[in-house]
C-alpha positions as CSV (number, residue, x, y, z in Angstrom):
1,X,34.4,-71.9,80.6
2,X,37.8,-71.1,82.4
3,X,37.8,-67.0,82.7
4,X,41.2,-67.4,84.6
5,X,43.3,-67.5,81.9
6,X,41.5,-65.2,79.0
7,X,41.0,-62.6,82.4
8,X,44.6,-62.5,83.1
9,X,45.5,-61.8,79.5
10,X,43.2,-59.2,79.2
11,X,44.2,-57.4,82.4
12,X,47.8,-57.5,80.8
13,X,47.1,-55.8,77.6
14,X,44.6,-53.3,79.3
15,X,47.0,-52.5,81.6
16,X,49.8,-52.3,79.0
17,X,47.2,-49.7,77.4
18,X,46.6,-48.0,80.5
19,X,49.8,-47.2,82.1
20,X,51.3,-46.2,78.4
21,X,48.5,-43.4,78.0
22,X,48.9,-42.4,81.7
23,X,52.7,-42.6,81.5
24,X,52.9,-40.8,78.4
25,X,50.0,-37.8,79.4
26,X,52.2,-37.2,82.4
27,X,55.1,-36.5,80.7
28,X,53.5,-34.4,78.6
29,X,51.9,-32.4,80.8
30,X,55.4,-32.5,83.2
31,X,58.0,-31.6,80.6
32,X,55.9,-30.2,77.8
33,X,58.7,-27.2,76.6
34,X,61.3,-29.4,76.1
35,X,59.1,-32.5,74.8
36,X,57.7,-29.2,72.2
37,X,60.9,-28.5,71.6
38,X,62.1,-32.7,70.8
39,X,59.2,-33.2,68.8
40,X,59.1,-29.9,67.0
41,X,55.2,-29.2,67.5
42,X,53.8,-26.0,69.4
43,X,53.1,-26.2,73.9
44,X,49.5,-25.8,73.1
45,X,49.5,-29.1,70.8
46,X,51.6,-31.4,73.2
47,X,49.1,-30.0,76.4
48,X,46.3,-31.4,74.1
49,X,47.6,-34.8,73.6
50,X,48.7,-34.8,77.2
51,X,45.1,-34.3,78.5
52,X,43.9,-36.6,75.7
53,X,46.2,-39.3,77.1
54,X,45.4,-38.7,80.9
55,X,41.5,-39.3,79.6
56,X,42.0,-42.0,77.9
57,X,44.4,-43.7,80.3
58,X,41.7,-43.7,82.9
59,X,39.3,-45.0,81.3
60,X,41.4,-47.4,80.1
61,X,42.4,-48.0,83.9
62,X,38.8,-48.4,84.9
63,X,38.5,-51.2,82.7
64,X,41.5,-52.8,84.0
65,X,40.2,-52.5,87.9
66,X,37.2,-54.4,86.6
67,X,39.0,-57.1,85.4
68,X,41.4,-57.3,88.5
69,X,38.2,-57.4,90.4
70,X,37.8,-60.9,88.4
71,X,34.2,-59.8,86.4
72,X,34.0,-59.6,83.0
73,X,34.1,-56.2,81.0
74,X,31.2,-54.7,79.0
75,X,31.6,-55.6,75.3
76,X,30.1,-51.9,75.0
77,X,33.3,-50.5,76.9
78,X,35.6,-52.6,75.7
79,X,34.6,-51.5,71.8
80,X,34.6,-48.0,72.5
81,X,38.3,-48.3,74.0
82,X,39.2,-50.3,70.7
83,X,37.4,-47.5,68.3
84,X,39.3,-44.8,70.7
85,X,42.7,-46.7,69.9
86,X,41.8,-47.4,66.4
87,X,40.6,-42.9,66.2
88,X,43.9,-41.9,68.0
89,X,45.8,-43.6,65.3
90,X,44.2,-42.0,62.5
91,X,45.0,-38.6,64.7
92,X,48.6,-39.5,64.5
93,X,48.0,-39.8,60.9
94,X,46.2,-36.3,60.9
95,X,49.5,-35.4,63.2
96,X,52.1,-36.3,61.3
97,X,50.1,-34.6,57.8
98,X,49.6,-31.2,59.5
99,X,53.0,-30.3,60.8
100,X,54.9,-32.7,58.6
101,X,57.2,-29.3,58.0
102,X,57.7,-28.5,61.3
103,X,58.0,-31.6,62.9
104,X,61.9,-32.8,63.5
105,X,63.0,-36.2,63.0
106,X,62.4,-37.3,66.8
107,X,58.9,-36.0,66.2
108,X,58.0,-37.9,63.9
109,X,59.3,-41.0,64.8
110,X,57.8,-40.6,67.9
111,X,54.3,-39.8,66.5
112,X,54.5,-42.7,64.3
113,X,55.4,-45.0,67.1
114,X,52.6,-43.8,69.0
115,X,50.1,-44.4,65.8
116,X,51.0,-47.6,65.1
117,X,51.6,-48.5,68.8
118,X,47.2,-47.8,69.5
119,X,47.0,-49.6,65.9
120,X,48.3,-53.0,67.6
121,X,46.6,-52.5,71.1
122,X,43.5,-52.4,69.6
123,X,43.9,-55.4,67.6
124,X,44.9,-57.3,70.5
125,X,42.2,-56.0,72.3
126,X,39.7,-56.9,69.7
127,X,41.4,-60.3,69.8
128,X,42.2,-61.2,73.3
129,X,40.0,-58.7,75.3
130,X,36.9,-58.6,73.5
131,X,36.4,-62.2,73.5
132,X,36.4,-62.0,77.2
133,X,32.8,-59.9,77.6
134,X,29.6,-59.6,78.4
């Protein structure tokens, strides 16, 4: 079986997974008053899903240097980032319910974004990624 191609195109949407939830925790965690302020939800809230994203993106990013060191990734690890992607959505959900009132219209367009954004990684993943384990 030719790994080459499957490998590359799950090192592509792992990365894509990655660096979002890294990109996005550091912002967070960089700008959060005026990012509490754009979205319309309390400091304490945004710091949470900051740290939540950092987390995420590194294990994420684990999983990406062990494809880009051309082996194939756990089906375990690979399942649990899928469930992750598949739980943060729901939290979205759970998000967008609990400060429906005081979220602005940035907020929850952003929030929704990022819900159904995890929602499509982790179908790709389940697709592309975790036919490509062990």
């Amino acid at each position: 079986m030719n790994l080459v191609y499957p490998l590359s195109r799950a090192r592509l949407i792992l990365a894509i997974d990655s660096g979002a939830a890294l990109v996005a925790g550091l912002l967070i965690l960089t700008i959060p008053l005026p990012l509490a302020d754009w979205y319309g939800l309390p400091n304490d809230s945004l710091t949470l899903i900051g740290i939540v994203n950092l987390a995420y993106g590194a294990f994420s990013g684990s999983l990406v240097g062990t494809v880009i060191l051309g082996k194939l990734p756990k089906r375990f690890w690979i399942d649990l980032l899928i469930n992750g992607n598949l739980f943060w959505s729901v939290v979205c959900i759970g998000i967008l319910t609990m400060n429906w009132s005081s979220l602005n219209l940035l907020g929850i367009v952003l929030i929704a974004f990022e819900g159904v954004f995890v929602a499509v990684l982790a179908v790709f993943e389940f697709r592309v990624v975790r036919p490509a384990t062990i």
